[in-house]
TORPA-4810 file (N, C-alpha, C, O; in nm, 3 decimals):
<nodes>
NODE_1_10.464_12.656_-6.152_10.367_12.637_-6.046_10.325_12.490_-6.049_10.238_12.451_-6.126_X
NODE_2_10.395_12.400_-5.952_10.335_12.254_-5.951_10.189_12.273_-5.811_10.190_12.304_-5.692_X
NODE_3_10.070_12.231_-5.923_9.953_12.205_-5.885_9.956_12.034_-5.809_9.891_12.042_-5.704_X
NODE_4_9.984_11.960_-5.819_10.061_11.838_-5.846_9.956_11.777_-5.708_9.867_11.693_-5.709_X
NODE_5_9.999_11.842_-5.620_9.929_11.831_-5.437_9.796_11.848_-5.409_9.742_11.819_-5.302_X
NODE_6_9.719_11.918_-5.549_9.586_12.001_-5.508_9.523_11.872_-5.499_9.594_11.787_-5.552_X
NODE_7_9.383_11.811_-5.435_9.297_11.702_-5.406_9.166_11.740_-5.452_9.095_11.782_-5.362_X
NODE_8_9.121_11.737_-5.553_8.993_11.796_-5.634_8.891_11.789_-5.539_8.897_11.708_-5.447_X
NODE_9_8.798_11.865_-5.552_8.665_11.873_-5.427_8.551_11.767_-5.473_8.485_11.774_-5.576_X
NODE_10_8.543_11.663_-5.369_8.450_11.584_-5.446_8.323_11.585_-5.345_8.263_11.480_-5.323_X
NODE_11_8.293_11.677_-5.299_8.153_11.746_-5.230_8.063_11.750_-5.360_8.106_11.764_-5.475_X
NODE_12_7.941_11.736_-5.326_7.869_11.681_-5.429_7.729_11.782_-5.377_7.697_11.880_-5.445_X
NODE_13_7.673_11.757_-5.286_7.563_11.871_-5.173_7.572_11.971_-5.218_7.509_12.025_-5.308_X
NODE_14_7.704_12.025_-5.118_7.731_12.160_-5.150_7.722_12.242_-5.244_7.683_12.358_-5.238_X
NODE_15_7.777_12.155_-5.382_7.859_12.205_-5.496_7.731_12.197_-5.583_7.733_12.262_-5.688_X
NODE_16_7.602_12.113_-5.547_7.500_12.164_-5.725_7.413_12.270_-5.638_7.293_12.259_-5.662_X
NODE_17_7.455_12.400_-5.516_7.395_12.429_-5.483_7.452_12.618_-5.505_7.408_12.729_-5.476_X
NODE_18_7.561_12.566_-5.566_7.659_12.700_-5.605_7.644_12.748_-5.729_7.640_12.669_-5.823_X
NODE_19_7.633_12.888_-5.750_7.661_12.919_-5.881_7.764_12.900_-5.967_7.859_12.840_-5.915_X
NODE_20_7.779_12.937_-6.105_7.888_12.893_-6.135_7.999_12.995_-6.081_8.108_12.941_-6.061_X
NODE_21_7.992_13.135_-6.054_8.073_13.242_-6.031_8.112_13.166_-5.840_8.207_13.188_-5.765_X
NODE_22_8.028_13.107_-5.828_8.057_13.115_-5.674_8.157_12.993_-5.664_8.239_12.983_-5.573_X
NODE_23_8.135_12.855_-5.819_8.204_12.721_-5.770_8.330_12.771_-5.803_8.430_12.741_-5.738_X
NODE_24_8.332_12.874_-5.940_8.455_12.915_-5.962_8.585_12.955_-5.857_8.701_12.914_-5.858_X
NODE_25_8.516_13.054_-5.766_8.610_13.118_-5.634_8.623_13.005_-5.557_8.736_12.968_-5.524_X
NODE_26_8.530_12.948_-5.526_8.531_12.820_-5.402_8.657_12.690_-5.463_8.694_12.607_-5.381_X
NODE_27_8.707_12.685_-5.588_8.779_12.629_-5.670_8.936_12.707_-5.673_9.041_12.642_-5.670_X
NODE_28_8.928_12.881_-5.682_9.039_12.942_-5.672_9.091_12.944_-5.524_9.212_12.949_-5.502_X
NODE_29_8.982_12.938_-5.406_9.017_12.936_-5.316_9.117_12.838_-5.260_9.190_12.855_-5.162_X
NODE_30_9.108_12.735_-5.336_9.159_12.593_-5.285_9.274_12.584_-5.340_9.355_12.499_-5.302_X
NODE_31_9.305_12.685_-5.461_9.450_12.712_-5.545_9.495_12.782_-5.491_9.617_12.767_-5.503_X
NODE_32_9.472_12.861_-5.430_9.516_13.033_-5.358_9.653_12.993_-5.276_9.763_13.041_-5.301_X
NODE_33_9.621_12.879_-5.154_9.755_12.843_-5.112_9.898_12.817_-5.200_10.012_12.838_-5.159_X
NODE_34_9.859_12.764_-5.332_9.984_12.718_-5.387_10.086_12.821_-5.493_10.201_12.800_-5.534_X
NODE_35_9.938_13.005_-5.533_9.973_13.087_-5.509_10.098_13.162_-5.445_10.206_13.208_-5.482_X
NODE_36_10.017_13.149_-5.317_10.081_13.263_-5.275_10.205_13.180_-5.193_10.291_13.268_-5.183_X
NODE_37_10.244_13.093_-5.147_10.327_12.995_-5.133_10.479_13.063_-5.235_10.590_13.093_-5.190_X
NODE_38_10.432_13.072_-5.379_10.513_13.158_-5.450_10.525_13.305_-5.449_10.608_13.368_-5.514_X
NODE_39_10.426_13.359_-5.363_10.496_13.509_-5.377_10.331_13.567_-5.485_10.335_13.686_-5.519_X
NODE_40_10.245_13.514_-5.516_10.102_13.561_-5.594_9.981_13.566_-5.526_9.962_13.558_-5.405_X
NODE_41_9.886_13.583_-5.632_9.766_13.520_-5.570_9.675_13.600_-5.669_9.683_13.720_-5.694_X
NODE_42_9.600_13.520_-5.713_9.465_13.571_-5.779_9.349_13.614_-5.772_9.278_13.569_-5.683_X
NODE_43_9.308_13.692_-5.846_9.107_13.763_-5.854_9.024_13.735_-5.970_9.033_13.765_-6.089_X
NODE_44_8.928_13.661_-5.890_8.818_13.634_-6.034_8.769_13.743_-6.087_8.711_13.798_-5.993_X
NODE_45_8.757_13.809_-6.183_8.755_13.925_-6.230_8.533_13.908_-6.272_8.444_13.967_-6.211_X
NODE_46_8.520_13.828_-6.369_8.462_13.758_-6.450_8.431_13.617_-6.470_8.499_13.519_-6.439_X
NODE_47_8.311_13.623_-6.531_8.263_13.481_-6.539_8.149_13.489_-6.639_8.042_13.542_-6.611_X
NODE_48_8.174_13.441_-6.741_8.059_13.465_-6.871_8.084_13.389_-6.985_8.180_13.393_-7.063_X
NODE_49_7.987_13.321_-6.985_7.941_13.203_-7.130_8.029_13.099_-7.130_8.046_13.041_-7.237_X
NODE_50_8.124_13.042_-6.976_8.217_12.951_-6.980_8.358_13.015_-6.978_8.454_12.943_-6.949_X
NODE_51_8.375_13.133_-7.004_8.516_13.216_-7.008_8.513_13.266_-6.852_8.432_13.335_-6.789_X
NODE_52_8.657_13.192_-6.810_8.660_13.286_-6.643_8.776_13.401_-6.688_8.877_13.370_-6.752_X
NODE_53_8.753_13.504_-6.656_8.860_13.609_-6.674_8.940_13.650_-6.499_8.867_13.698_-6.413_X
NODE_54_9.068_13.629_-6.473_9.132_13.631_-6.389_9.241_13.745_-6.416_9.285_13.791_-6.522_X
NODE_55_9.265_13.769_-6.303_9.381_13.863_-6.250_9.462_13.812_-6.209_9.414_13.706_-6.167_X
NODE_56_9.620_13.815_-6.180_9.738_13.768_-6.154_9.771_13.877_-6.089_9.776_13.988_-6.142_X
NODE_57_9.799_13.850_-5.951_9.843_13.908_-5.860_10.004_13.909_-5.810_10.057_13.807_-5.857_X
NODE_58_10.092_13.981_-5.740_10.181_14.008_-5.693_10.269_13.914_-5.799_10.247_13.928_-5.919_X
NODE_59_10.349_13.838_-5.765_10.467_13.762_-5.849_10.423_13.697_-5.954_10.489_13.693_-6.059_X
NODE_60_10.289_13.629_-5.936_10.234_13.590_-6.066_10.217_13.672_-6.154_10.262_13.637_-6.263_X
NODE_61_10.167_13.778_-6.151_10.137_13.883_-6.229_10.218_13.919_-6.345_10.169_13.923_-6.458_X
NODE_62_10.342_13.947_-6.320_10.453_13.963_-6.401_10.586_13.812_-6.415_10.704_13.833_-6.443_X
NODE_63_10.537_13.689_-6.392_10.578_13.626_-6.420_10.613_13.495_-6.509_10.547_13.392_-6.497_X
NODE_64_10.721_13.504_-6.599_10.713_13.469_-6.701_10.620_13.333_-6.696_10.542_13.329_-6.791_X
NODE_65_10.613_13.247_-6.627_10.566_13.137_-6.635_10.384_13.157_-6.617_10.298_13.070_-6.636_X
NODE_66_10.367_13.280_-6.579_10.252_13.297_-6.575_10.109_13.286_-6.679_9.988_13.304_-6.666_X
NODE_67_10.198_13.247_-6.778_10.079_13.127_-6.910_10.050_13.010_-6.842_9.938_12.961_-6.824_X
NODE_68_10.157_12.968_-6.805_10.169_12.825_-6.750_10.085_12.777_-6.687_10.015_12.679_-6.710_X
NODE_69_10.092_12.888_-6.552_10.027_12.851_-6.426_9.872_12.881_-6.479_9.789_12.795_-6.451_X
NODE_70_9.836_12.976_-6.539_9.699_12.989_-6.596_9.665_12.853_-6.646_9.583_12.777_-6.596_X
NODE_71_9.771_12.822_-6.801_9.647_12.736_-6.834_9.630_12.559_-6.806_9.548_12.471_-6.833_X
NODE_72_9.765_12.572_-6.733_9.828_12.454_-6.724_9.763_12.396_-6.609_9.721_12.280_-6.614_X
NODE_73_9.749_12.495_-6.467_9.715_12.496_-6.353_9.554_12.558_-6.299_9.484_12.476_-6.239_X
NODE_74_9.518_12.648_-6.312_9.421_12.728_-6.301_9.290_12.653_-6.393_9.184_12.606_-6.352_X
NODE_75_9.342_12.664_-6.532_9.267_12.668_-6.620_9.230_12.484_-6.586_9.126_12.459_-6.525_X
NODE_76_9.283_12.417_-6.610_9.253_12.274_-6.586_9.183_12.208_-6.482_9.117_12.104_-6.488_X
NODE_77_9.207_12.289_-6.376_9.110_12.262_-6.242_9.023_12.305_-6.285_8.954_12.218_-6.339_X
NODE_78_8.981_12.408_-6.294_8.851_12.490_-6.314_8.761_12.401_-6.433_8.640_12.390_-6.414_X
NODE_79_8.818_12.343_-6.543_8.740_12.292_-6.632_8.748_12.144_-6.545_8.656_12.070_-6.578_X
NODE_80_8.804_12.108_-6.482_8.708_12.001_-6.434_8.637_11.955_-6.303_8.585_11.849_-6.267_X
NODE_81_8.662_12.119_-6.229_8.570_12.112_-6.125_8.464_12.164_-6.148_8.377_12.133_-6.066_X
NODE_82_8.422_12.253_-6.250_8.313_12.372_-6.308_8.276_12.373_-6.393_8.312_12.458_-6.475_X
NODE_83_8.138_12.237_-6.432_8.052_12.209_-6.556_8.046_12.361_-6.633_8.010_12.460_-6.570_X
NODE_84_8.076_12.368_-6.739_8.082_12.472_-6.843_8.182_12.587_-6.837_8.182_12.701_-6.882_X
NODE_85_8.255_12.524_-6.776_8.413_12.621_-6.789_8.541_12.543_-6.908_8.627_12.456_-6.898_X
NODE_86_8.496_12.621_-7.001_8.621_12.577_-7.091_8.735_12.655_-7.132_8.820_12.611_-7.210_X
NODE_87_8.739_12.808_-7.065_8.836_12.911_-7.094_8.886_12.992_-6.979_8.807_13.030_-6.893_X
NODE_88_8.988_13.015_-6.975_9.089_13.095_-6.894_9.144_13.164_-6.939_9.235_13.123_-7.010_X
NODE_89_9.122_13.314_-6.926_9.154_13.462_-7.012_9.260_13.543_-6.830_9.219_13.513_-6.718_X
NODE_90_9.349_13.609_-6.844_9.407_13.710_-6.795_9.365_13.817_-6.808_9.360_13.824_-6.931_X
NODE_91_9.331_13.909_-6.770_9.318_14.060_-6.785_9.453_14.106_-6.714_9.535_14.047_-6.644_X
NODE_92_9.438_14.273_-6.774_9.552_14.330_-6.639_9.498_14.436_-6.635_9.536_14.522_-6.556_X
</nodes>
């Protein structure tokens, strides 16, 4: 999954006016295209003490690279669009 294209959100207003569960989605939302582009797409499951817990949807779900795209992709945006996000967990 090349993230490579994503353009980080540098809204500043908006964003100290969001929770963290809400900057989280508003953050997956903006990944979602590069998703499902491959055949996936994700659900914030969770959000607690800095751990986001996500779901892997359709091709992601069962796909091998799907560490990758978590922590490589997912997980890296999120910790630096989302003061106190330092973990990215899968559920299934």
């Amino acid at each position: 999954m090349d993230f490579s294209d994503y353009s980080f959100y540098n809204g500043v207003t908006e964003r100290g006016r969001l929770n963290m569960h809400e900057q989280v989605q508003e953050v997956l939302n903006k990944l979602r295209p590069f998703l499902l582009r491959d055949g996936g797409d994700v659900e914030l499951v969770d959000v607690e003490d800095g751990i986001v817990r996500l779901r892997l949807m359709g091709a992601c779900g069962n796909c091998p690279s799907s560490t990758i795209t978590l922590k490589a992709g997912i997980e890296r945006a999120l910790a630096q669009e989302v003061p106190g996000i330092y973990e990215v967990e899968q559920v299934f």
